[in-house]
N, C-alpha and C positions, 0 to 999 in steps of 0.2 A: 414556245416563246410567244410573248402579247406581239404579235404582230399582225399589221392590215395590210390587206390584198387589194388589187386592184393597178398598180404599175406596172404594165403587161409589155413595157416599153425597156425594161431592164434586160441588157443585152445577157447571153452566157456568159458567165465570169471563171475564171481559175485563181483558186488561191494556194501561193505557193506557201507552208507554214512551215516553222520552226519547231512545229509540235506534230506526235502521233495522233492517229482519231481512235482516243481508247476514253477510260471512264472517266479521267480526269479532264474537266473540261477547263480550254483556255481563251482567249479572244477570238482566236485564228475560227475553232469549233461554235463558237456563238454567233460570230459573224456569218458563215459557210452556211448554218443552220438556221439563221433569221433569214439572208436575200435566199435561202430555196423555198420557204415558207411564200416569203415572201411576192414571189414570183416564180409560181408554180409553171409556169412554158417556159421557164426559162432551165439550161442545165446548168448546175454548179458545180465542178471538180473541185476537191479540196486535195492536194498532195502533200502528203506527211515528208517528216524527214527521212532520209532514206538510212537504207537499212545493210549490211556487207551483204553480198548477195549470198554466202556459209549459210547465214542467218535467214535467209528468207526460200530456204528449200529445191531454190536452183526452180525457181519458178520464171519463165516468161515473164518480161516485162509488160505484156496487154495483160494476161493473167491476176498481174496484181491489181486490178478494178476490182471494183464492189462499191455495194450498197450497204449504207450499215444496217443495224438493226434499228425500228422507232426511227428513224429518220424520213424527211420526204422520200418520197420516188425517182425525185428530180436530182435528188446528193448523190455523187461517187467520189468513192475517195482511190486515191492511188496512192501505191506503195514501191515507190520508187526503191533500185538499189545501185550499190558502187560496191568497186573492188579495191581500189586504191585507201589505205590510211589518209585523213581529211586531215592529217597532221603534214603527211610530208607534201612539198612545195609544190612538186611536180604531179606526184599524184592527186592531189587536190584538184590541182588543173585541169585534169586529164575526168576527174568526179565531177566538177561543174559543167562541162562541155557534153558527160553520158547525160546528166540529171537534165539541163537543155532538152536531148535528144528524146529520152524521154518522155518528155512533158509534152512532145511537138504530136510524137504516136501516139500519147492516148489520145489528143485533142483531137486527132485525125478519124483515130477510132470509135470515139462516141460522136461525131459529125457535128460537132461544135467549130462553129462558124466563126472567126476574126474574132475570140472570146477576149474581156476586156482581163487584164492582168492585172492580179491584187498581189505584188511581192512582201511579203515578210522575210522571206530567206534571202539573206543578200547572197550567197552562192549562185542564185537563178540573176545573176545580172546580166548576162547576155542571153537571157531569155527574149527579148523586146526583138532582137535580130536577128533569131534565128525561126519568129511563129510570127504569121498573120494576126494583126489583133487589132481591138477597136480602141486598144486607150490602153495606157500603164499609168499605176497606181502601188505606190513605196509606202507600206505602214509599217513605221518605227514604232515600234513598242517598247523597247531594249537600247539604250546607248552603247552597244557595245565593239565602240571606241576607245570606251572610258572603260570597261571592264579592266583585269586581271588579268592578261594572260603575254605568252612571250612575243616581242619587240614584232618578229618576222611577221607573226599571225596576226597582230596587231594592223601593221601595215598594211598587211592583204584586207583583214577588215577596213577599214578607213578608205582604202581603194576602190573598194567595190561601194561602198555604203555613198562614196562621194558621187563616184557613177551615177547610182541610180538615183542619187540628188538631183543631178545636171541633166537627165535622159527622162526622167518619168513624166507626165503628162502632170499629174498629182502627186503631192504628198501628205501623207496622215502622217501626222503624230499622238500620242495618246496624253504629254503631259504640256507646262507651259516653259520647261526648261529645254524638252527637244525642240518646241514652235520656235524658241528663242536664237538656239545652236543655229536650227537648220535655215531658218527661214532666209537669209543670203545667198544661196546657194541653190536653191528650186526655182521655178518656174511658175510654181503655185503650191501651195502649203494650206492645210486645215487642220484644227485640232478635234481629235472626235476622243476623250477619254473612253474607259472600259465602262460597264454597265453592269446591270443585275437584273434576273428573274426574279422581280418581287415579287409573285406569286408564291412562289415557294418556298419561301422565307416568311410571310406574312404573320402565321402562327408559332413561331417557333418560342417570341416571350411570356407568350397568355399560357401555351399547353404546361400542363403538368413534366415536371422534367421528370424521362425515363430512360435512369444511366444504362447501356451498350458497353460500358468499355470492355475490356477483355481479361483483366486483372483482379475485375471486383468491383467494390462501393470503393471512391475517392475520399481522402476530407475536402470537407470544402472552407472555405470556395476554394472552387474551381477555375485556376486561371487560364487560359486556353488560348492556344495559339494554332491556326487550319492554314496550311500553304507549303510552298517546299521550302525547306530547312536547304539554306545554301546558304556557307560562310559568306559570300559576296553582299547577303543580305541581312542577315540575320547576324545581330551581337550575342553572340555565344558570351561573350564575359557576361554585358551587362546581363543574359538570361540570370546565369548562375546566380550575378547577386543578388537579383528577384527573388529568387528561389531560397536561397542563405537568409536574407530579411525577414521570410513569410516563410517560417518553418512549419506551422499547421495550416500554410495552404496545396492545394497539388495543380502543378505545373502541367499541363498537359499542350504536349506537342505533336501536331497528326499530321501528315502529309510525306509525300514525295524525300526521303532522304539523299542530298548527295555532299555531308560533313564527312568531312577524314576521321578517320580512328581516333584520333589525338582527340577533337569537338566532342567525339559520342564520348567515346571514354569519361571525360570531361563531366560532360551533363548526365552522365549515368551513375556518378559518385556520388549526387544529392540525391536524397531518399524521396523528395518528394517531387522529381521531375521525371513526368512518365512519356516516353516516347511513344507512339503507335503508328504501323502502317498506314502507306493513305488508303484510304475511301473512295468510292463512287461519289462523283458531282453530287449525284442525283441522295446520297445520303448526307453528306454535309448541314442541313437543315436536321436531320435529326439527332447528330452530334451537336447543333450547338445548343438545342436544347436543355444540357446536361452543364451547359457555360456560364457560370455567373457574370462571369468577367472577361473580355479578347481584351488579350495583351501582343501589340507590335513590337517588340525589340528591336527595331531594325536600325542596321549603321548610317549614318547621312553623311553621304559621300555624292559625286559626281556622278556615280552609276545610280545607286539608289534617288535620286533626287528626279531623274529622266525618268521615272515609271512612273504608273498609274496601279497601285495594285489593286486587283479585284477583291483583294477581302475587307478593302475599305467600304466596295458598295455593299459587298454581306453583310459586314455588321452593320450597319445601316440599318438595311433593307431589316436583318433580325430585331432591329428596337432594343438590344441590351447594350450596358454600356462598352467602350472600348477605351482603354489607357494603349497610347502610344508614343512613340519618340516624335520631334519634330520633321517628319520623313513627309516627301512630297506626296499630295492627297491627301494623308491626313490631319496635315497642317493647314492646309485649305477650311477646317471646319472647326475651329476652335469653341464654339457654342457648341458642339455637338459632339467631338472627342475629346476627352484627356490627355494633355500632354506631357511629359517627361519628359526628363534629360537622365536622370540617376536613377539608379533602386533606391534613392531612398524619396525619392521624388513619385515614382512609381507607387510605393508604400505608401506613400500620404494620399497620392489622388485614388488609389486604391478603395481608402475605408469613404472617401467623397462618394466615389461611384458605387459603391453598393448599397447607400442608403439615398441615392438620388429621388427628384421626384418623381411621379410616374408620367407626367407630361412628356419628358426625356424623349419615351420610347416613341409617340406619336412623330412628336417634329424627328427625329429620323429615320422612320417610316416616309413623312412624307418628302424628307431630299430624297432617297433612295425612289421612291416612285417618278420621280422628275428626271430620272437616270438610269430608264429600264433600257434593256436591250432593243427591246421594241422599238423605241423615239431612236437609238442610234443607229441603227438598222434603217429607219428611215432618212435619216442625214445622208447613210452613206448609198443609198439609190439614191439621191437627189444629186449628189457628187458624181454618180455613176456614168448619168445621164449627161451631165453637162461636160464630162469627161467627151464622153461620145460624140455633143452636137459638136465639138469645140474642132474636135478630130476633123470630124464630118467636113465641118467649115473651111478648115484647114486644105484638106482634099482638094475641094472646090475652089479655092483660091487658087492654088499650083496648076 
């Protein structure tokens, strides 16, 4: 990650995420990986979501440290676990109070001092009360308030998520409809969107495409779609009738699946919608290679509207075109993506974007350059700190 050294005043941080630290990289994994970079004496714990303890080998809870691979020296990640189902009431309860407990022993055990507290997992809400820290810090990535799911769990979300509104020192948000939601409710608020390794993407429209798939040669074009396939997000109709409209073109969809049978079934009955496992981060740049065209389908709702998604800054950062719906972030750049409402809306900016001119690819190279992880990485040490002096000041008042 493009990132500069030299803030040696960043305290140890713990970041609690919502994500594993595997190949697929998320915010939570960008962030953990820029301030370790970034501030090599400082240590960074990043704690994944946790895991049934069946599933994690009946391993000690210190045990579950590590360092990853390719990572600083300064990264460890921990693999928290619980026994309880996160479904039912009481044992959930009973899962946020181990997951606490948890998080207090590692921090004891890697001799991480009053570390500043970067919540993503609202589960860790009574983390602030039960560890020594230099500052809490809530980054909302996800409204999920607004999500999908039943009444009871709903509530417990919204409860916790209002907590650690009222309770944090800071709060991030990544889009401008969470700044909007939340901003009544904190004590201080900032919006830091998601970002991108432009590095790695720099080459991806110049090179020669060298199709990978696993099926063969596609026809083309190639309309491609890289992220996780989750009906929350993703308009499976609209997919389809992209797909129905543009019958010699192929639909490709790569990433993370968790559509019901009904969805796959669905998009598996068109001959030219090809699903594939996901990919390593670290390969994505050479899949889109092979992309003439990124296609967002995605629903605009309440939920969708709160995110910032990261393959807005890929395609970007990649210089080829992108047709999307009017979904939050990508409607922010209407000189630089395609938008739709309809497949057949789709189809028309379609044949626009692939005879676009070649100027295109530059000017979104350079918004994605103005949006590296690097510069966000830097915001949030500058957040970090003032978190800290603010604490500090505080202290000394009392």
């Amino acid at each position: 990650m493009e990132t500069k050294t030299g803030m040696e005043n960043v305290h140890d941080i713990v970041i609690i995420s919502m994500e594993y630290w595997d190949d697929i990289w998320r915010r939570s994994q960008f962030i953990a990986d820029g301030l370790a970079m970034a501030s090599p004496h400082s240590k960074v714990l990043y704690v994944e979501l946790s895991r049934h303890f069946l599933k994690s080998q009946f391993l000690p809870a210190l045990q579950g440290v590590s360092s990853p691979n390719d990572a600083p020296g300064n990264l460890f990640v921990f693999k928290p676990v619980h026994i309880f189902p996160w479904e039912s009431e009481k044992g959930g309860k009973i899962n946020e109070l181990s997951l606490c407990k948890q998080i207090c022993r590692t921090i004891r055990h890697l001799g991480m001092h009053d570390p500043v507290l970067w919540i993503n997992l609202h589960d860790a809400w009574n983390l602030p009360a039960m560890c020594s820290n230099s500052g809490v810090i809530y980054d909302i990535t996800d409204d999920w308030t607004a999500n999908d799911q039943p009444a009871r769990k709903r509530e417990r979300v919204m409860q916790m998520d209002r907590t650690l509104c009222q309770t944090a020192d800071l709060v991030v948000v990544c889009s401008r409809k969470l700044l909007n939601d939340k901003a009544s409710v904190c004590k201080r608020i900032a919006l830091i969107p998601n970002g991108v390794e432009v590095d790695k993407y720099r080459y991806v429209s110049t090179e020669i495409p060298n199709p990978r798939w696993k099926k063969g040669e596609l026809t083309r074009p190639i309309l491609g779609y890289t992220g996780t396939l989750h009906a929350d997000r993703l308009d499976v109709s609209l997919l389809c009738d992209i797909a129905e409209r543009n019958p010699a073109s192929s639909v490709v969809l790569l990433g993370p699946c968790y559509l019901d049978a009904d969805h796959l079934r669905k998009l598996k009955s068109y001959p030219n919608i090809h699903v594939f496992p996901p990919v390593a981060y670290s390969h994505i740049p050479i899949i889109m290679r092979d992309i003439d065209c990124y296609i967002v389908p995605h629903l605009v709702n309440d939920f969708t509207e709160s995110l910032n998604p990261l393959k807005l800054w890929e395609c970007l950062a990649s210089g080829k075109p992108v047709i999307s719906t009017r979904v939050a972030g990508f409607s922010d750049y209407p000189e630089l993506v395609y938008l739709a409402d309809t497949a057949e809306e789709f189809t028309n900016q379609m044949c626009v974007a692939l005879n676009e001119a070649s100027c295109m690819r530059h000017l979104r190279i350079d918004v994605a350059e103005q949006n590296s992880w690097g510069s966000r990485v830097q915001h949030i040490q500058n957040l970090i700190e003032s978190v800290v002096r603010e604490r500090n000041a505080d202290n000394v008042r009392t």
